[in-house]
C-alpha positions in Angstrom: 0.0 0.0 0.0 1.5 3.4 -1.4 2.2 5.6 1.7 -0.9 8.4 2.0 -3.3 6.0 -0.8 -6.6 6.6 -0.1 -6.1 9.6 2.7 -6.6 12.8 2.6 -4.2 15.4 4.4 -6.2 17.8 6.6 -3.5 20.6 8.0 -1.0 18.0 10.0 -3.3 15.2 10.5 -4.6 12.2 8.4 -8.0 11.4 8.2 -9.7 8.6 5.8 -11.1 9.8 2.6 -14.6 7.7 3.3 -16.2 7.9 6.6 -16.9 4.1 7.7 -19.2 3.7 10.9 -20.4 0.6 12.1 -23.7 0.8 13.0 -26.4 -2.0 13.6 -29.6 -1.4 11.8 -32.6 -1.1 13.1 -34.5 -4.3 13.9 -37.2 -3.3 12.3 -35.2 -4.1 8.4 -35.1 -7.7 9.3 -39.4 -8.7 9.9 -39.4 -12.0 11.9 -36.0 -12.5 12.8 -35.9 -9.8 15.9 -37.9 -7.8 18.2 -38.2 -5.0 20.3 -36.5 -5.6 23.8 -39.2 -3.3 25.3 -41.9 -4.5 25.9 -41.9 -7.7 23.6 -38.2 -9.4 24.9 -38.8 -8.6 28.5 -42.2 -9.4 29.0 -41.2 -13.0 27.7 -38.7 -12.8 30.1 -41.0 -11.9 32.7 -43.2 -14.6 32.1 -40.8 -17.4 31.6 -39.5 -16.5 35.2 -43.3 -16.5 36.7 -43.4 -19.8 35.0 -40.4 -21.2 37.0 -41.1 -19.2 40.4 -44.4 -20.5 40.6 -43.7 -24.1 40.1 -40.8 -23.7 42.4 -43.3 -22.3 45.4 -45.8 -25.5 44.4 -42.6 -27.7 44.5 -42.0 -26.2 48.0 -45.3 -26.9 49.4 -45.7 -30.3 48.1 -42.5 -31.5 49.5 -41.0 -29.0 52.3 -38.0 -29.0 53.7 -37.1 -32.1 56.1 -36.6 -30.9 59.4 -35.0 -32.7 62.2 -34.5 -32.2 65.8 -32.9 -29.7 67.5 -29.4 -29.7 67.5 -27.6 -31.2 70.6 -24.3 -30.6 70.8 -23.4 -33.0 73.2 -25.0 -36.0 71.4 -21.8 -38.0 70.3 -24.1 -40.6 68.1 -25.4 -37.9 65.6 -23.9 -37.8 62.3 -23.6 -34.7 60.7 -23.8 -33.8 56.8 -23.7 -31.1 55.1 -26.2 -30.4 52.2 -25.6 -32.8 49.1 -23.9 -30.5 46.7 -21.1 -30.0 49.7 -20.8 -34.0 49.9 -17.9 -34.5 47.7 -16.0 -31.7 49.8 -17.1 -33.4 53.1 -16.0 -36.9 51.2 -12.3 -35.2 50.7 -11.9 -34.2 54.2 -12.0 -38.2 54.6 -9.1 -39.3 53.0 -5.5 -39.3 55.2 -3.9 -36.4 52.9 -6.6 -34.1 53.4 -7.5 -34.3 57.5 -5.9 -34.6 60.6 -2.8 -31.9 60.2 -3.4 -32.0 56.5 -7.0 -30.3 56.9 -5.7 -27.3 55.4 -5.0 -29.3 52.4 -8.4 -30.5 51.8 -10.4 -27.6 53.1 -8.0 -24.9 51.3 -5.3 -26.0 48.7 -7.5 -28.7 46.9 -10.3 -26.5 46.4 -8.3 -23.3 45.8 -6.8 -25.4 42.9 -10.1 -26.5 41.4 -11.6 -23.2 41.5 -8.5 -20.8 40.4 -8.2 -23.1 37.4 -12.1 -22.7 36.5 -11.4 -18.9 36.8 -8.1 -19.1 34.4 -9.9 -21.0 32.0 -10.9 -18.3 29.5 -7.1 -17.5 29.7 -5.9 -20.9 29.3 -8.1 -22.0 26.2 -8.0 -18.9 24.1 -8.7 -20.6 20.6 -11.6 -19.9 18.2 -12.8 -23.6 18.2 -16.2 -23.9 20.0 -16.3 -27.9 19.3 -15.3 -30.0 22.4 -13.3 -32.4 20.3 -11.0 -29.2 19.4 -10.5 -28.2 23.2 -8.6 -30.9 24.2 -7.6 -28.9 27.2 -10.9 -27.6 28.6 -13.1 -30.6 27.6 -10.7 -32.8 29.5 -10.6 -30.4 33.1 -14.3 -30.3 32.9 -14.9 -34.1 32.6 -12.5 -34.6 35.0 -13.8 -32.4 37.1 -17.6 -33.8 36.7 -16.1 -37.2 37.4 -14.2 -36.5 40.5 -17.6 -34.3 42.0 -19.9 -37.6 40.9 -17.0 -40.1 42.5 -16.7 -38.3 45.7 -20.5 -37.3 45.9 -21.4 -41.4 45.4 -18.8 -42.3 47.8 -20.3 -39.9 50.4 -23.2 -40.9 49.8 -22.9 -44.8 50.1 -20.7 -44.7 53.7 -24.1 -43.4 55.2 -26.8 -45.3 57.0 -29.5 -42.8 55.9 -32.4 -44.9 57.6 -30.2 -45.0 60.9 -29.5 -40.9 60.8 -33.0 -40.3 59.8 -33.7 -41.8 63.2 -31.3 -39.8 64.5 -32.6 -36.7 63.5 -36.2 -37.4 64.5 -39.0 -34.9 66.0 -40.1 -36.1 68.9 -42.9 -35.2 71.3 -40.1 -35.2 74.9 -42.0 -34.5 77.9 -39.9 -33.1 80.8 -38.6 -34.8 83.3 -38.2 -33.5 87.1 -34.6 -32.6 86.7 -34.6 -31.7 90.6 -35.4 -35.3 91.8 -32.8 -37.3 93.4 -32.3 -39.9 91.0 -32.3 -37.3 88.3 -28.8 -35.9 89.9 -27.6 -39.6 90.4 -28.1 -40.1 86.4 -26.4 -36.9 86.0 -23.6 -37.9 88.1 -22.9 -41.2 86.6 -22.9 -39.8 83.4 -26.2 -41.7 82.3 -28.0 -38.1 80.4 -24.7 -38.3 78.0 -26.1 -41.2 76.3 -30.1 -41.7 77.1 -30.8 -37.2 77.1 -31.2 -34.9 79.4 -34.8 -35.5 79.4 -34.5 -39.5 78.8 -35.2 -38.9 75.2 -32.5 -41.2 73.7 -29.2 -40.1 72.5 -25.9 -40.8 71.6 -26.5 -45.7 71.3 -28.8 -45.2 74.1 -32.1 -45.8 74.1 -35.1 -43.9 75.3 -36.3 -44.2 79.2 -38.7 -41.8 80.0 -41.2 -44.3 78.5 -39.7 -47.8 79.4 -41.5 -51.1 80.6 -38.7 -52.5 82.5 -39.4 -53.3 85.9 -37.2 -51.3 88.2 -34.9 -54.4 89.0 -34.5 -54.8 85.4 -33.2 -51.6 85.2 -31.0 -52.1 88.0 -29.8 -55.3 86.6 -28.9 -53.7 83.5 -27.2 -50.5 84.6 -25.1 -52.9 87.0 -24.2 -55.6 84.2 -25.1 -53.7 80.8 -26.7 -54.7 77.9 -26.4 -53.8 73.8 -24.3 -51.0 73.1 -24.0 -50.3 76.9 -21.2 -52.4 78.4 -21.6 -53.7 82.1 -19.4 -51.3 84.9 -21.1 -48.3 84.0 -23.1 -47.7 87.2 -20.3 -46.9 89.8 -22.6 -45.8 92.5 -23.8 -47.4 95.9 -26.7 -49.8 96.2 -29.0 -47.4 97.4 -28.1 -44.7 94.4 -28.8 -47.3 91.9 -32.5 -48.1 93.3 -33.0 -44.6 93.6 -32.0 -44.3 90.2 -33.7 -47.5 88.5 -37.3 -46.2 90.4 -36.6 -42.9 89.0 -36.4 -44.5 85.5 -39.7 -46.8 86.3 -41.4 -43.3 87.2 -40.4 -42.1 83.5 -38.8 -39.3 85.2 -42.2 -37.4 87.0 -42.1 -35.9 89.2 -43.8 -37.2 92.4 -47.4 -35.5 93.0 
């Protein structure tokens, strides 16, 4: 190209001899392949998001949220989860190189990792291709990535006992007991509440009390010798402490009128 072709000198500057400006045209010179965003565009919009919000609300009152009991943080036999799409991170923290005093690893570094690549991705994989077979690169971090999420989630998922922690985390209608009874303080004291609940609910292995049909030498018998989960030695007390405690248990915990 010959220096100054196709220019035209205006006093010191250069300017092009034709005026080229890219403007759009209006949507109106193409009938049937656009529309106007206002009103037509957005009120689709609009509509298409009613759509979705309302099914969502029907969704929500058909099947709400399971609730469970109150959290108790000194129930040792509860097993905590988080919600499912945090399962394959919970799954992580499982494995030796990512807990104990490599929690950090797991919790931080590992997920740092994942998520700083996802953001230099558009940096990474700057080609033209839009095909998946032509982006070797991101194709493979994003199926490996789905794989992993699926792997983790499935093995999360499968090391629970779901029917056992739905049990767990069960509503249920606890009447109080009369915490200032005698043989309440010796349950207290031989660390009985830890596992059957403050209130004799069930807990932590141990099985409700405030409703049992043991006789109150039954319960003697098995708080001297054990039974189950519960291993025999656990009553350390004196022979009258453990039939205060096993007619406390017959009571269901009321209090004496």
């Amino acid at each position: 190209m010959h220096r100054g072709k196709g220019m035209k000198f205006v006093g010191d500057s250069r300017v092009p001899d034709k005026e080229r400006r890219n403007i759009p045209k209006d949507y109106s010179e193409y009938p049937g392949k656009t529309e106007a965003f206002w009103p037509n565009f957005l009120l689709k919009e609009w509509l298409v998001g009613a759509v979705f919000l309302i099914g969502y609300l029907c969704l929500t009152v058909a099947h709400p949220s399971p609730l469970e009991r109150m959290a108790d943080p000194n129930d040792a036999g509860y097993t905590p989860l988080p919600d499912w799409y945090f399962l394959f991170l919970y799954q992580l923290l499982k494995y030796t190189y990512a807990s104990g005093p490599y929690n950090a690893i797991g919790a931080f570094i590992i997920p740092g990792i994942a998520f700083g690549a996802l953001l230099l991705a558009p940096f990474l994989d700057r080609g033209p291709e839009r095909r998946p077979t032509k982006r070797p690169f991101a194709t493979g971090f994003m199926l490996l990535a789905v794989a992993g999420t699926f792997y983790l989630t499935w093995e999360s998922v499968k090391a629970v006992n779901w029917e056992e922690r739905e049990a767990q985390g069960e509503i249920k209608n606890v009447a109080e007991v009369d915490q200032e009874a005698e043989g309440y303080k010796i349950a207290n004291e031989q660390t009985c509440l830890q596992c059957h609940g403050e209130n004799l609910e069930g807990g932590a292995g141990g099985p409700a009390l405030a409703e049992t049909k043991l006789s109150a030498d039954e319960i003697a018998k098995i708080a001297k010798e054990g039974r189950g989960n519960m291993p025999s030695g656990v009553f350390k007390g004196s022979d009258e402490e453990l039939k205060t405690l096993s007619e406390y248990i017959k009571s269901g915990g009321k209090p004496k009128e």
